[in-house]
C-alpha positions in Angstrom: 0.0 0.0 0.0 1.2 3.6 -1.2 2.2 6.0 2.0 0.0 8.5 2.2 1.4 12.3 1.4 0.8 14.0 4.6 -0.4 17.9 4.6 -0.3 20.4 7.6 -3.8 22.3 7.9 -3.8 25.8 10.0 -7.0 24.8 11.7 -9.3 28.3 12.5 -12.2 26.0 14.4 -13.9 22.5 14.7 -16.5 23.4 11.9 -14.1 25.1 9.3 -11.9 21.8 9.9 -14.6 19.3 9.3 -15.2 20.0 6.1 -11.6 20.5 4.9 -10.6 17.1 6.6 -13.2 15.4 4.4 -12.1 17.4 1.1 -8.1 16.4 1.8 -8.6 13.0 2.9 -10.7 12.0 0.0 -7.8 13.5 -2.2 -6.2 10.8 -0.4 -4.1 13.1 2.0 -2.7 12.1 5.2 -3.7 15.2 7.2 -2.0 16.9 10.4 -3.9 19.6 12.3 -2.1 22.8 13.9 -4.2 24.8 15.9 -2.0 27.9 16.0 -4.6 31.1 17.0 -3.2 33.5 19.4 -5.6 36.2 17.5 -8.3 34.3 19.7 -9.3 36.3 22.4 -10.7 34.8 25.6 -9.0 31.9 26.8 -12.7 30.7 27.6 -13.3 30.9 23.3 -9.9 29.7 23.0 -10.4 26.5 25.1 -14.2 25.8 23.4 -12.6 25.9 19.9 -9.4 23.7 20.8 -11.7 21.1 22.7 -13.7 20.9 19.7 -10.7 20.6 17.4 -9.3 18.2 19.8 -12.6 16.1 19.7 -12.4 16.6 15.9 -9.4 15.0 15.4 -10.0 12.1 17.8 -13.1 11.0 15.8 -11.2 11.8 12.7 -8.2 9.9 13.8 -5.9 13.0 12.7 -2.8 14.2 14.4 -3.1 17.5 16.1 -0.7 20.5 16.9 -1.2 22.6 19.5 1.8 25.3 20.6 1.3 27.3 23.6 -1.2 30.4 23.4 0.2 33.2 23.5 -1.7 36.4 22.4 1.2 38.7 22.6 2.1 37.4 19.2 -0.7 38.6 17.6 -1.6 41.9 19.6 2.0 43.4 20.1 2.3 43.8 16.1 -0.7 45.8 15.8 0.2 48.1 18.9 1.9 50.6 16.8 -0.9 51.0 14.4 -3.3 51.9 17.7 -1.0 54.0 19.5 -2.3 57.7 18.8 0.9 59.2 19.1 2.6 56.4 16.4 4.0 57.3 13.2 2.0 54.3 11.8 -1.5 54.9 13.6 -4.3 54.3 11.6 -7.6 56.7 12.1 -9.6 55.1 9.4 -11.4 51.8 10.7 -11.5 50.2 7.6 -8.2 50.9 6.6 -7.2 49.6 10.4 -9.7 46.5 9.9 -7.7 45.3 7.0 -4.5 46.2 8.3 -5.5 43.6 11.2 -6.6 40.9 9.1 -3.3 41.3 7.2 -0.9 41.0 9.6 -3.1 38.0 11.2 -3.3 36.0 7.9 0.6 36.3 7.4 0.9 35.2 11.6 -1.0 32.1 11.1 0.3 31.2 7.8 3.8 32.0 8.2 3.8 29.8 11.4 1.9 27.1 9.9 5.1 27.1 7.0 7.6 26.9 9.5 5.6 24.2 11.4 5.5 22.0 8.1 9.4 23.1 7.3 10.4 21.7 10.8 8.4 18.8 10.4 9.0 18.4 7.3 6.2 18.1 5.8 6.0 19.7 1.8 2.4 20.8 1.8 0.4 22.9 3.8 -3.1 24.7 4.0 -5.7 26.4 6.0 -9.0 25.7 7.3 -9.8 29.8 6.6 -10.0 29.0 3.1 -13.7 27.5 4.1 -15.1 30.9 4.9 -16.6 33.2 2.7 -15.8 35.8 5.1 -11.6 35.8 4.3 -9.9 37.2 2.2 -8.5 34.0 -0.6 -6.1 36.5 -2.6 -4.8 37.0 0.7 -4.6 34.3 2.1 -2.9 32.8 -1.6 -0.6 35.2 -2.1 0.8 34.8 1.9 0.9 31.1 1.6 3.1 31.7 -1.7 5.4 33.9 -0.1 5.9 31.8 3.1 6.3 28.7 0.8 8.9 30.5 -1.4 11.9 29.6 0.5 11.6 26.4 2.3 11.1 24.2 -0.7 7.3 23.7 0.5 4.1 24.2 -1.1 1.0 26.5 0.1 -1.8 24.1 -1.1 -4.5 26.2 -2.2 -8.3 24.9 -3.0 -11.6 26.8 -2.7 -13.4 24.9 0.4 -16.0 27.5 0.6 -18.4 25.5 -1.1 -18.9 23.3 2.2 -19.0 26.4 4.6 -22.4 25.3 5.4 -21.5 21.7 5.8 -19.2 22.3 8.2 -21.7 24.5 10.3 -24.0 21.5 10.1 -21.3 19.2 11.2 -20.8 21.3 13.8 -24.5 21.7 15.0 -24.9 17.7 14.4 -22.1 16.7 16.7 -22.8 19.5 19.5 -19.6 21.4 18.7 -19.7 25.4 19.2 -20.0 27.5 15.7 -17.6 30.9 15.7 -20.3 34.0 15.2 -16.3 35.7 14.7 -13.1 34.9 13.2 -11.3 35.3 16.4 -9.9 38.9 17.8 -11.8 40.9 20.2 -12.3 43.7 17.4 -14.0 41.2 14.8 -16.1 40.2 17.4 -17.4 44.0 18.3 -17.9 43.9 14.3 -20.1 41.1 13.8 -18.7 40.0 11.2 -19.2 36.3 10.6 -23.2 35.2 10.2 
């Protein structure tokens, strides 16, 4: 029997996940979960999505990652863009919004490349690209970069046609569904359903 190519997923939440387990593995992938969010705010939100993620991979019989949490590694970067008296703050909350989800997407994915390099693993991805509510150019164009110089590839496929799927997983097996991607700002937004 032919090993199976394993793939490193960034893994947002337990519903994102579910779907994008199903997708990889039936493209005959051996998949390992990293659950790498120090954007998630509340160590109370933090916990629900990592036990379900945990859970998730138990019933899925799929290796998971989890590094410490550490929130500094998200929130210290964006400091300077808050700071009223910063060469770099932002006034415009749009602007400030995108600047956010920016330096977020290259956090996660950057650390998910360098998780995959030092495992050596040659492919990796991201449960974000199930929601419609990222940015995929982004998200592509970040995975590209970080893949550029560790001889790895950013495996990119359009999940968000089982967005819904995975919401119903999640509802179906009593598993909490994200109303936000993570950060205490994009949950004052609403933006997720």
């Amino acid at each position: 029997m032919k090993k199976k190519e394993k793939i490193l997923v960034h893994v947002c939440c337990a519903a994102c996940a579910s779907h994008v387990f199903s997708e990889l593995k039936k493209d005959g992938y051996e998949v390992i979960a990293f659950f790498f969010n120090p954007e998630i705010q509340g160590k109370t939100e933090y916990d629900k999505r990592l036990s379900d993620v945990e859970r998730l991979c138990l019933e899925s019989e799929i290796e998971l990652i989890v590094p410490e949490y550490d929130t500094g590694l998200f929130f210290n970067p964006l400091l300077p863009f808050q700071e009223i008296n910063s060469i770099k703050y932002i006034t415009d909350k749009n602007r400030y919004r995108r600047k956010r989800c920016e330096l977020c997407i290259t956090l996660l994915i950057e650390t998910s490349a360098n998780q995959a390099k030092k495992l050596k693993i040659k492919k990796f991805t991201s449960s974000m690209l199930c929601s419609p509510y990222k940015d995929h150019n982004q998200i592509w164009d970040q995975g590209v970069q970080s893949a550029e110089n560790g001889k790895i590839m950013f495996f990119y496929k359009d999940f968000r046609k089982g967005y819904w799927m995975g919401r119903n997983f999640a509802r179906n097996h009593d598993m909490s569904i994200p109303g936000y991607c993570g950060c205490s700002e994009s949950l004052s937004e609403g933006r997720l359903e």
